[in-house]
C-alpha positions in Angstrom: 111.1 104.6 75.5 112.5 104.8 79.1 111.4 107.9 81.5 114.7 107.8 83.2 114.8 109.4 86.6 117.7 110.3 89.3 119.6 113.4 90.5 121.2 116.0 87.7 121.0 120.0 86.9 119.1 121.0 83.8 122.3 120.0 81.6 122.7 116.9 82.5 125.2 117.3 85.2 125.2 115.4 88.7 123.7 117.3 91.5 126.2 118.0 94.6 123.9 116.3 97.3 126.0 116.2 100.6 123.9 113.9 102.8 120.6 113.0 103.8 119.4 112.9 107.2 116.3 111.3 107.8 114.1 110.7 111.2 110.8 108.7 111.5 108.5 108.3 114.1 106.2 105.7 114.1 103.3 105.4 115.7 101.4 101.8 115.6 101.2 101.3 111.9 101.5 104.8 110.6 104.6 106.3 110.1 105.9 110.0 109.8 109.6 110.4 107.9 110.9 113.5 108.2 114.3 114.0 105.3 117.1 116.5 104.9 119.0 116.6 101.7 122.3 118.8 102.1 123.7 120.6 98.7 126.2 122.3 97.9 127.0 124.6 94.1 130.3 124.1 93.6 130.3 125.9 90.3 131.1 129.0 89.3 127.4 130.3 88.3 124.0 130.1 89.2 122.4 126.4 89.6 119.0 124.9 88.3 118.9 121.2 89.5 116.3 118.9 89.4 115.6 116.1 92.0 113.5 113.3 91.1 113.0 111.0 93.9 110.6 107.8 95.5 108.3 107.7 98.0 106.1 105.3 98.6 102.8 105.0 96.7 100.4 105.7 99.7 102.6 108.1 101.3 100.8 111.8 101.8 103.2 114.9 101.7 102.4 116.9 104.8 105.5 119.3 104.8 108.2 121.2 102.4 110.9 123.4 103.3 113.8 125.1 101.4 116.6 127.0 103.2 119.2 128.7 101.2 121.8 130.5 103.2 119.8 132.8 105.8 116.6 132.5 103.8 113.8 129.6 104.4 111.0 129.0 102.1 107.8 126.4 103.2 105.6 125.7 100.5 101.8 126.2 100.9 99.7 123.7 97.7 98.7 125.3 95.3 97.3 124.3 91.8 99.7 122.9 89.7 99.0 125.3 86.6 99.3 128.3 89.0 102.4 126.5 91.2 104.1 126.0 87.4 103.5 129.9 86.5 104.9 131.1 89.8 108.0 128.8 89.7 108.8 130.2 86.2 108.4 133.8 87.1 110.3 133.7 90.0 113.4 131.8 88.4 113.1 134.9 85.2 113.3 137.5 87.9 116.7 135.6 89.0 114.6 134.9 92.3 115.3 131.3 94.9 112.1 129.1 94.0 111.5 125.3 94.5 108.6 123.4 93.4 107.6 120.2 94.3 105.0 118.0 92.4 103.9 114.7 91.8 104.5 112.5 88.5 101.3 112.7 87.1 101.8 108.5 86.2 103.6 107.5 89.2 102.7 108.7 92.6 104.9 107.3 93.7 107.4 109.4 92.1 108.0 113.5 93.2 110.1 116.0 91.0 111.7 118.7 93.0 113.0 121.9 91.0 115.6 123.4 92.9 115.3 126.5 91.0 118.4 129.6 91.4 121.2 128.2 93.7 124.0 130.7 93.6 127.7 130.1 93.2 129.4 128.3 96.5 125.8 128.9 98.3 124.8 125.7 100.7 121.2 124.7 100.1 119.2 122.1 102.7 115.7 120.8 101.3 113.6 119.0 104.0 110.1 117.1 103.4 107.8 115.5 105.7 105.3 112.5 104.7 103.0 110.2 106.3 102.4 106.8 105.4 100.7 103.8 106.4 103.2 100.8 107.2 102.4 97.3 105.2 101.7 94.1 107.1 104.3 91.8 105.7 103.4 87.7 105.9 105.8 87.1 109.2 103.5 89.5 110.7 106.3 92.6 110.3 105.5 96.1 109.8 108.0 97.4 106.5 109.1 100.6 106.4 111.2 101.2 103.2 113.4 104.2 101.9 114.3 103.7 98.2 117.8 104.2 97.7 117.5 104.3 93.5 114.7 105.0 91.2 114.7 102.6 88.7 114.3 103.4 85.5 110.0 103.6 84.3 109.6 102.1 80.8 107.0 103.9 78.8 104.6 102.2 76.8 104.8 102.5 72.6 102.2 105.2 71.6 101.5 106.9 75.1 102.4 110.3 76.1 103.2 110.2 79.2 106.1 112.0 80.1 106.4 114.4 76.9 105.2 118.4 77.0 106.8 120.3 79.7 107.7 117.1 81.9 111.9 116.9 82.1 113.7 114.4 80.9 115.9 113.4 83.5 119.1 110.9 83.2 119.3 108.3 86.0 122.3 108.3 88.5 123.8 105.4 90.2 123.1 105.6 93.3 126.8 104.4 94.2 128.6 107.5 91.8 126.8 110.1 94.0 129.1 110.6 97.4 126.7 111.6 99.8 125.9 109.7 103.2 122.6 108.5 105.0 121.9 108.7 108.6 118.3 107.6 110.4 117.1 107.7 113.4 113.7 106.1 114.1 111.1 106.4 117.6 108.9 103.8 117.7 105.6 103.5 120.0 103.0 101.0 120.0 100.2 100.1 122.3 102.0 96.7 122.4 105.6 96.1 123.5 107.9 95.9 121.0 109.4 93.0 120.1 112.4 93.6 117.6 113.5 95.8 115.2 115.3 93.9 112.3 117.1 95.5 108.7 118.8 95.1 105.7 121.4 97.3 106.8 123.5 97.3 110.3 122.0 98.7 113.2 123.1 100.2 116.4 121.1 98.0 119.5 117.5 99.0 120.1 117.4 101.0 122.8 114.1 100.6 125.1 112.7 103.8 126.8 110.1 102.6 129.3 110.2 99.0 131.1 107.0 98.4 129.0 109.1 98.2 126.3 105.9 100.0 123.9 108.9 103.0 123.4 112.0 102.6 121.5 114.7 104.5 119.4 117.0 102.7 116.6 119.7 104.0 114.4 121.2 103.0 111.3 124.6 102.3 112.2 127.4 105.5 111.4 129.0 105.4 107.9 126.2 104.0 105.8 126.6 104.9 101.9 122.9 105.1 100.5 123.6 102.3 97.5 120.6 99.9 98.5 117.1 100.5 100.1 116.8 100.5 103.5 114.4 98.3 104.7 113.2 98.6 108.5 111.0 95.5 109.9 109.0 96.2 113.0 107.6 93.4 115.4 105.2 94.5 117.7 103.7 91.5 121.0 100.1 90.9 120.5 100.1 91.4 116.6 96.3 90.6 116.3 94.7 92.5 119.0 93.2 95.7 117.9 94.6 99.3 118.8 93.5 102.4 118.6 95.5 105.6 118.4 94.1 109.3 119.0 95.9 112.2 117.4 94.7 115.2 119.9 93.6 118.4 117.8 95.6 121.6 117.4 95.0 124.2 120.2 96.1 126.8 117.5 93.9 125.4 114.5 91.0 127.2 113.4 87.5 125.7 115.4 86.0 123.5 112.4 89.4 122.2 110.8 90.3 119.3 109.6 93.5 119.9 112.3 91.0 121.1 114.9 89.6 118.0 115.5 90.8 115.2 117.0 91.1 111.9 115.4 91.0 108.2 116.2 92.8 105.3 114.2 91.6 102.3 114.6 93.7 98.9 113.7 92.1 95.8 112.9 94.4 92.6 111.7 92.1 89.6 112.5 93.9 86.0 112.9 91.8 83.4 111.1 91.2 79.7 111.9 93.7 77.1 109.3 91.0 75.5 108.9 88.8 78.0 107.6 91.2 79.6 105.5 91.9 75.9 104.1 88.4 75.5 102.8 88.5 78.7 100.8 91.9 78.0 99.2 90.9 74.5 98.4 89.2 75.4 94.8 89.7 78.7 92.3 91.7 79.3 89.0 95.2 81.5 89.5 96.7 83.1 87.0 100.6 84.0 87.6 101.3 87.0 85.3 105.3 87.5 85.1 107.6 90.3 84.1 110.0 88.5 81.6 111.3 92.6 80.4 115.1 93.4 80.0 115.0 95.0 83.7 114.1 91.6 85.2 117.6 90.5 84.3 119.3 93.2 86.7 120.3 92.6 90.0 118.1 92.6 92.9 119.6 94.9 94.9 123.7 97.2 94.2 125.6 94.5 96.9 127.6 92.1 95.7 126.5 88.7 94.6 123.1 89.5 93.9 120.7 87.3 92.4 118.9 88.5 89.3 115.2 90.2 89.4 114.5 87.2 86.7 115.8 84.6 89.2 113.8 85.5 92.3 110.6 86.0 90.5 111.2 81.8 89.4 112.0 81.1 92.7 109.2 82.6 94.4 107.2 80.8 91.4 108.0 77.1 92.3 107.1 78.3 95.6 103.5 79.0 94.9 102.7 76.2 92.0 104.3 73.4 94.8 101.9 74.7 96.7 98.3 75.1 95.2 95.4 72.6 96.0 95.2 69.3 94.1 91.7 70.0 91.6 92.2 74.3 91.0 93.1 75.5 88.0 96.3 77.4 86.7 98.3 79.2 83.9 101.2 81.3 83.9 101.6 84.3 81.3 104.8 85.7 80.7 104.9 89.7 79.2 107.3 92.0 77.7 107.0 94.0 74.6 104.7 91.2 73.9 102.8 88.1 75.9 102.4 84.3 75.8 100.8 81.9 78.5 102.7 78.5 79.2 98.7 76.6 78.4 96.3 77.8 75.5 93.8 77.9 78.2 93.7 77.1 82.1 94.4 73.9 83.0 93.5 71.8 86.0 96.6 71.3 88.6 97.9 67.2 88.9 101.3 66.2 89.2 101.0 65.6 85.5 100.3 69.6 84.7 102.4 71.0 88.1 105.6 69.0 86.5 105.1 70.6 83.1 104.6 73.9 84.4 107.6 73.6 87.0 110.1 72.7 84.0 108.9 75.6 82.1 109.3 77.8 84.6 112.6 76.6 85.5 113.3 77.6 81.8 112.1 80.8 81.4 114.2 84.4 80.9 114.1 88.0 80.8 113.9 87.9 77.0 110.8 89.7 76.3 111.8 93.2 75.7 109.5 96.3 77.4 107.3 96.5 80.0 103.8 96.0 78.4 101.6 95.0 81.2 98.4 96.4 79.6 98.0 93.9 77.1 98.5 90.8 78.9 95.9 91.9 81.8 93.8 93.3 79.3 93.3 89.5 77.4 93.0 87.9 80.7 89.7 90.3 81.5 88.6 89.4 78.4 88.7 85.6 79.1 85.1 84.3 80.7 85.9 82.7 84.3 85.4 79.1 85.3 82.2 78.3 86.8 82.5 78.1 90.6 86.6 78.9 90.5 87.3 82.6 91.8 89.6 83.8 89.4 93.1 85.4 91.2 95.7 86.8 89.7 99.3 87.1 90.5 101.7 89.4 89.5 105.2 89.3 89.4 107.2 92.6 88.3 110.0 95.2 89.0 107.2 98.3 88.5 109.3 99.7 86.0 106.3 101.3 84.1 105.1 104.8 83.3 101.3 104.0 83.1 100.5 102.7 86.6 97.3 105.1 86.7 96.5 103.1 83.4 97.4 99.7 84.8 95.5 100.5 88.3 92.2 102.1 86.6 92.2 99.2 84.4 92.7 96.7 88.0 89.8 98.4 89.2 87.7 98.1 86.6 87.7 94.3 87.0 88.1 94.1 91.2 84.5 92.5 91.1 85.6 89.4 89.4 89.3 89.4 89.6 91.2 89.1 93.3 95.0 90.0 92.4 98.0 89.6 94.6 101.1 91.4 93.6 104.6 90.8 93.9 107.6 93.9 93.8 110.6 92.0 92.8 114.0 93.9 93.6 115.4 97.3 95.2 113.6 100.0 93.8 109.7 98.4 92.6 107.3 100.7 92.1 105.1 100.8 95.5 102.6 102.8 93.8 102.1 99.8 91.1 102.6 97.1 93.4 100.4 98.1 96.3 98.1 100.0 93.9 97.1 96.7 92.2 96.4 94.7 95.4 94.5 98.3 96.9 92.2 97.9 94.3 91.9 94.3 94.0 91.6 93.4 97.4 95.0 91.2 97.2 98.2 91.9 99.1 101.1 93.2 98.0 104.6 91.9 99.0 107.9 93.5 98.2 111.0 90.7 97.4 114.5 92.5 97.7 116.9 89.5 97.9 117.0 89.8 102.0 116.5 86.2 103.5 114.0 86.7 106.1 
């Protein structure tokens, strides 16, 4: 089945968002994004929406707010049984209530329950989260705001998503008229050396001659139909930096916000030739998503390549690329599995040109999303003698199960190194980064932006 996800009321009925205003501030590599979502019930009785929407996997909720008219509400966490009972007996007594949680599979996936919006009232939901900002392999720091959630495909037999979860009908992001603006505030120890996008920009504007402070903007009239992808580039990537967050004169002596706090950043630069000696041996397994959803686009613009297409590309890339004497297979997963050897095979020209044909070959013809199984039988396979076994992953996230799929990850991070690859708009972070957290891989996000 497929847990869809987007922005409707309880019947089914699109949600009249306005716009969305959103400001980050980013400090080094940690980044605070602070959104505004604008509605508006343009019906003639009392509205229950529901507002299920991405953030990234590692991103920590720090602030909710609800204003309806003259009235503002800021959550406080609670437990969800008791948050649940609350919600419910505040919507019976025909009282405003929101609740906020997180999907219990994905967490990288919050449901917001806009509970009793009265006729012609205005409504503006804002929510603050923190999140640590991935070092991309040009050395970039990515900051990305989902424009879609793609639709999570449930495994056969699990019950995720059933009981009191809502079943919620996705919404292209280009039917829904509402509007996107972002600012963003950028200091670093380092100067700053460009900001860079999917999306146009208005000039980056420098605040100091230091050039370690700058403001950006996405430029006016952007419709949200694509992800918005900020790279940052910061002088003197390598060198480490530390950041101090002073405490709270008002917190309470003992807090966690009475103290202050350090963060220390560490991204070392290693030799070539050391890194070359470790690569030179090892077995790597390339485990690709060959579901129905690899076939969609890669991102809502025009002439996108497929999800299917990129995930070949990026392929070639790696097999051209691996050490004469390693070892290698590619397995290929849907509703079902199949590797391109019965076994690993050692890399020649001989096997590389076999491979490289069948990859130029293969499709998204496999059905579902079953990405248990697959991993699964590879754990189950004894390793090479003196060949570290890493993994590969190529996929568009579109599961229900990631806490499955992650545990399971972890389980086998001893023996197993696994590098993971989010192909299109709208991957699951929490899937993608979640298996290379737990792996000790990296985890690299592939929209169809040439960069």
């Amino acid at each position: 089945m497929v847990n869809c996800c987007g922005l409707v009321t309880v019947k089914n009925e699109q949600v009249p968002l306005k716009s969305i205003a959103v400001e980050v501030s980013v400090q080094g590599h940690v980044a605070t994004v602070s959104s505004t979502l604008q509605y508006e019930n343009q019906e003639q009785s009392p509205l229950e929406a529901i507002f299920v929407f991405p953030l990234p996997g590692e991103a920590a909720v720090c602030r909710f707010s609800a204003k309806i008219g003259q009235t503002e509400v800021v959550a406080e966490v609670q437990e969800k049984q008791k948050a649940q009972e609350q919600y419910d007996d505040a919507l019976s007594s025909g009282q405003q209530a929101f609740l906020l949680e997180e999907s219990d599979e994905s967490p990288d996936v919050f449901k917001l329950s806009v509970g009793s919006l009265p006729p012609g009232e205005k409504a503006s939901v804002s929510l603050d989260y923190v999140t640590e900002l991935a070092v991309q392999a040009d050395d970039g720091l990515r900051l990305c705001l989902p424009a879609v959630l793609n639709p999570r495909y449930q495994p056969q037999g699990s019950d995720s998503g059933s009981g009191g979860s809502a079943q919620v009908s996705s919404v292209p992001a280009g039917s829904v008229p509402y509007s996107l603006s972002l600012s963003a505030h950028v200091s670093s120890p380092h100067p700053i050396s460009r900001v860079e996008s999917n999306c146009p920009l208005d000039p980056l504007n420098y605040l100091n001659t230091e050039k370690t402070q700058a403001t950006v903007s996405l430029a006016a009239g952007h419709q949200f139909d694509r992800d918005v992808e900020l790279l940052l580039y910061y002088q003197d990537t390598h060198q480490p930096t530390a950041i101090v967050e002073a405490a709270q004169a008002s917190a309470k002596p003992g807090s966690l916000m009475g103290d202050p706090v350090v963060m220390l950043s560490l991204y070392p630069e290693f030799p070539k030739d050391v890194m070359s000696s470790m690569t030179s041996h090892g077995e790597f397994l390339f485990v690709v998503d060959r579901s129905g959803s690899m076939e969609c686009p890669m991102h809502l613009g025009s002439g996108s390549q497929d999800r299917i297409g990129s995930a070949r590309d990026t392929l070639l890339l790696l097999l051209k690329s691996l050490p004469m004497g390693c070892y290698f297979n590619i397995i290929g997963f849907g509703s079902s599995y199949e590797s391109f050897f019965s076994k690993s095979v050692e890399y020649s020209q001989k096997t590389l040109d076999e491979a490289l044909q069948k990859v130029k070959e293969m499709r998204a013809d496999m059905g579902g999303t079953e990405i248990l199984q697959p991993l699964k039988h590879i754990y189950s396979q004894p390793c090479l003698p003196d060949q570290p076994r890493q993994l590969f992953l190529f996929t568009d996230g579109e599961v229900g199960n990631t806490k499955e799929v992650l545990d399971l990850v972890k389980t086998n991070a001893g023996s197993h190194r696994c590098f993971s690859f989010g192909i299109g708009e709208g991957a699951s972070t929490a899937l993608i980064s979640g298996v290379a957290q737990q792996a000790t891989g990296h985890a690299q996000f592939i929209t169809g932006q040439d960069r």
